[in-house]
N, C-alpha and C positions, 0 to 999 in steps of 0.2 A: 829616700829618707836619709838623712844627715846621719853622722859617728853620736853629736849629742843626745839629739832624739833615741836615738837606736840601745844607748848607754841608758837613758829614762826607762824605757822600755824594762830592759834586762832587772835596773835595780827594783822597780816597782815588784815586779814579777818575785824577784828573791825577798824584797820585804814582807809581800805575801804571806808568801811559804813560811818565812822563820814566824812572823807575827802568828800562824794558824797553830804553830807548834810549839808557842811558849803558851796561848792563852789559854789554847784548849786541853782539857783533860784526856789522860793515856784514853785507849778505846780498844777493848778484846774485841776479838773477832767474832763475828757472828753466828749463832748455836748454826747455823743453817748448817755452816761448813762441816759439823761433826756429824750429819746421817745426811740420808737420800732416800728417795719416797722409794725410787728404783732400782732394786736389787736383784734382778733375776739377772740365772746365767743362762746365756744361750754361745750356743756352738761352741761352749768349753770356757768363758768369757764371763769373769764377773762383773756386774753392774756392767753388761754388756752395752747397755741404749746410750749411759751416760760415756763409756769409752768411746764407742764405734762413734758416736758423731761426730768423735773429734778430726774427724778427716773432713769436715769439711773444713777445717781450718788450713790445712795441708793442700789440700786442692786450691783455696783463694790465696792461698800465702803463695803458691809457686803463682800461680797466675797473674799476680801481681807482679810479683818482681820481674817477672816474663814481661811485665805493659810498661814499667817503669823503667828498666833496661832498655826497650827496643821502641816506645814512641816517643819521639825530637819533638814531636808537635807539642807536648804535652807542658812543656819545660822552657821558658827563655831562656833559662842558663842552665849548661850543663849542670855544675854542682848543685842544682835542685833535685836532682834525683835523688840524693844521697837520703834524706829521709825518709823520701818514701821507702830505699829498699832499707832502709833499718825496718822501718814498721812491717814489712810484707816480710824479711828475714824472722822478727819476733813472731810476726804470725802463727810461719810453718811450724816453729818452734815450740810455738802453745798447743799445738796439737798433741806433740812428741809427750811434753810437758802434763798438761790435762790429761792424756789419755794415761799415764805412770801413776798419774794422781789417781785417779777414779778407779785403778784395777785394785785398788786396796787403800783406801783414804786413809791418809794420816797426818801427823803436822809436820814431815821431815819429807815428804812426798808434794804436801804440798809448797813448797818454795819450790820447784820444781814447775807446777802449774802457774804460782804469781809470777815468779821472777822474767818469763817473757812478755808477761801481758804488763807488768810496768816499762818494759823495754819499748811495749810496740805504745803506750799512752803517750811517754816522753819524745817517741819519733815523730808520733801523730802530729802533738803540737811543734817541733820543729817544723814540719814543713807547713803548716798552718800561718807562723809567724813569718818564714819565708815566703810566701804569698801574700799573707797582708802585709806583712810590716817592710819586709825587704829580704833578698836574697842573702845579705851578708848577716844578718842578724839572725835569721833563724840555720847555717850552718853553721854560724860561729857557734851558736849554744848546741846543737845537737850533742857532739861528744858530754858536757858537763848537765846534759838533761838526762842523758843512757845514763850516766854515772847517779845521778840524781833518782831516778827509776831504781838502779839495783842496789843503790842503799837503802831505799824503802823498807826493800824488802826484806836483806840483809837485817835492817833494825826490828821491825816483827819478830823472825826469828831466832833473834839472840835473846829480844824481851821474851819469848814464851820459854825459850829453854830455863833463862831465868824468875821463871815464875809469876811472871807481871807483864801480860803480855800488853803490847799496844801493837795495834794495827793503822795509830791515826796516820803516820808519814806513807804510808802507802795508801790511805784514802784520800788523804791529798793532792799524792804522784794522780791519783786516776780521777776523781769527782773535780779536782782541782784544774787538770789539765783539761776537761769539757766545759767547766765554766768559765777556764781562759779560754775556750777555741769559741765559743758562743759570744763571748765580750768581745773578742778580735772580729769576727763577724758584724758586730751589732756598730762596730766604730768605724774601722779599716774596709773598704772595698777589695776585694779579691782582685787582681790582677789577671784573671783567667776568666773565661764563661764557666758557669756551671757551678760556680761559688756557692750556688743555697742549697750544692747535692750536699755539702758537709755536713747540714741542719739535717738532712732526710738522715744521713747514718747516725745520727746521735738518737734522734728521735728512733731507730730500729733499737740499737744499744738501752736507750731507757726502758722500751718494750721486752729485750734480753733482759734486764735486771727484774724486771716486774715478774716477768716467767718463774727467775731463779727463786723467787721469793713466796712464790705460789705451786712450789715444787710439787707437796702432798695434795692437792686441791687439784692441780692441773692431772695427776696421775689419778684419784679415785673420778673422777669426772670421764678423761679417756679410757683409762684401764689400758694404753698401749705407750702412750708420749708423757715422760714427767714434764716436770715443770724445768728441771734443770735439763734434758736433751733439750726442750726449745729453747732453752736461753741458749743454749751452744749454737741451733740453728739461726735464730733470730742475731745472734753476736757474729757469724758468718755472711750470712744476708747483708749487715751494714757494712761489712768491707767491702762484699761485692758493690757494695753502690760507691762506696770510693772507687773500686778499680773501673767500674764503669764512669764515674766523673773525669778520672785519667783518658778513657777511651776516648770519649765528646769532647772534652774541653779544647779552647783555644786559649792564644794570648789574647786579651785586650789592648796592652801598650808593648812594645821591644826595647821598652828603655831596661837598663840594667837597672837591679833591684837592689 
């Protein structure tokens, strides 16, 4: 892809974002975030189901960055890697993150839980663009997409300290970045086999959010698993089917990207 193109690309993407964040109105965060269906302690462990799960983040986060380090096959150019281990770095992260959050939920805890998981969206889509669009264009952005991620976040909670909370720059960094990676998809051919495992993790990740949102429903239904432990587990699941598209994939072309 050409420096023009690749320049298109980038401003589209930034018109975007500014156009989604003048036209639309501030947006509080959602009542979900202030209770959980599941609250029991065990082994000493509050809200122990919604902590403890968060290792699996920890486990697919090293595993990842363990695939993305160590398989060449995976990668035409070295500096492709670089995204992926941001994303699989934020992963481990979210765990450490999520699990501080859910041992006492609050709103000073939680930037804590978002701030890696806008780190690991913005990574996502870096190497997504790297793959379709071209190699130089999606690490060029990576650094100014991480930064893009933790001012989201940053901006939520200054707005709520200030009384007026908006959550929308961080619904953007994340719903924003899967309807970029679905449209880069739907345009651009992957450069790699296994290019329509990205649809399967998006599609587990929508499955994760639907859980999150059926929190109370899914725990009187079980009486063992909320709604929010499966979204942890269901939001695990879709990485592993990235690190697993890392494992199979091949190049299609060796041309530099």
């Amino acid at each position: 892809m050409n420096i023009s193109a690749e320049r298109w690309t980038a401003l589209a993407m930034l018109v975007a974002g500014i156009a989604a964040l003048v036209l639309l109105p501030p947006l509080p965060s959602p009542r979900m975030f202030e209770s959980f269906a599941d609250t029991r302690t065990l082994l000493g462990i509050p809200n122990c189901m919604d902590v403890a799960s968060n290792a699996a983040f920890l486990l697919v986060g090293v595993w990842g960055l363990h695939t993305a380090w160590t398989r060449s096959a995976a990668f035409i150019e070295t500096r492709e890697r670089l995204p992926w281990l941001a994303l699989f770095l934020a992963v481990a992260l979210v765990s450490a993150g999520s699990a501080y959050y859910h041992l006492a939920p609050d709103g000073a805890r939680l930037l804590w839980d978002r701030l890696p998981m806008g780190l690991g969206f913005m990574a996502l889509l870096s190497a997504v663009l790297a793959d379709r669009i071209g190699a130089s264009l999606g690490v060029r952005l990576l650094l100014p997409l991480l930064l893009a991620g933790a001012a989201s976040v940053a901006w939520w909670r200054w707005s709520a300290l200030r009384g007026a909370e908006d959550i929308l720059p961080y619904a953007i960094v994340q719903y924003g970045s899967l309807a970029a990676m679905v449209t880069l998809m739907w345009w651009f051919p992957s450069r790699y086999t296994r290019g329509a495992d990205l649809l399967g993790a998006i599609a587990l990740y929508a499955a994760a959010k639907i859980a999150e949102m059926l929190d109370a429903q899914i725990y009187a239904l079980t009486g063992v698993l909320s709604g929010h432990t499966l979204k942890h587990l269901l939001a695990a699941l879709a990485l592993v089917w990235l690190v697993r598209m890392l494992l199979l994939r091949e190049p299609r072309i060796q041309a530099s990207g």
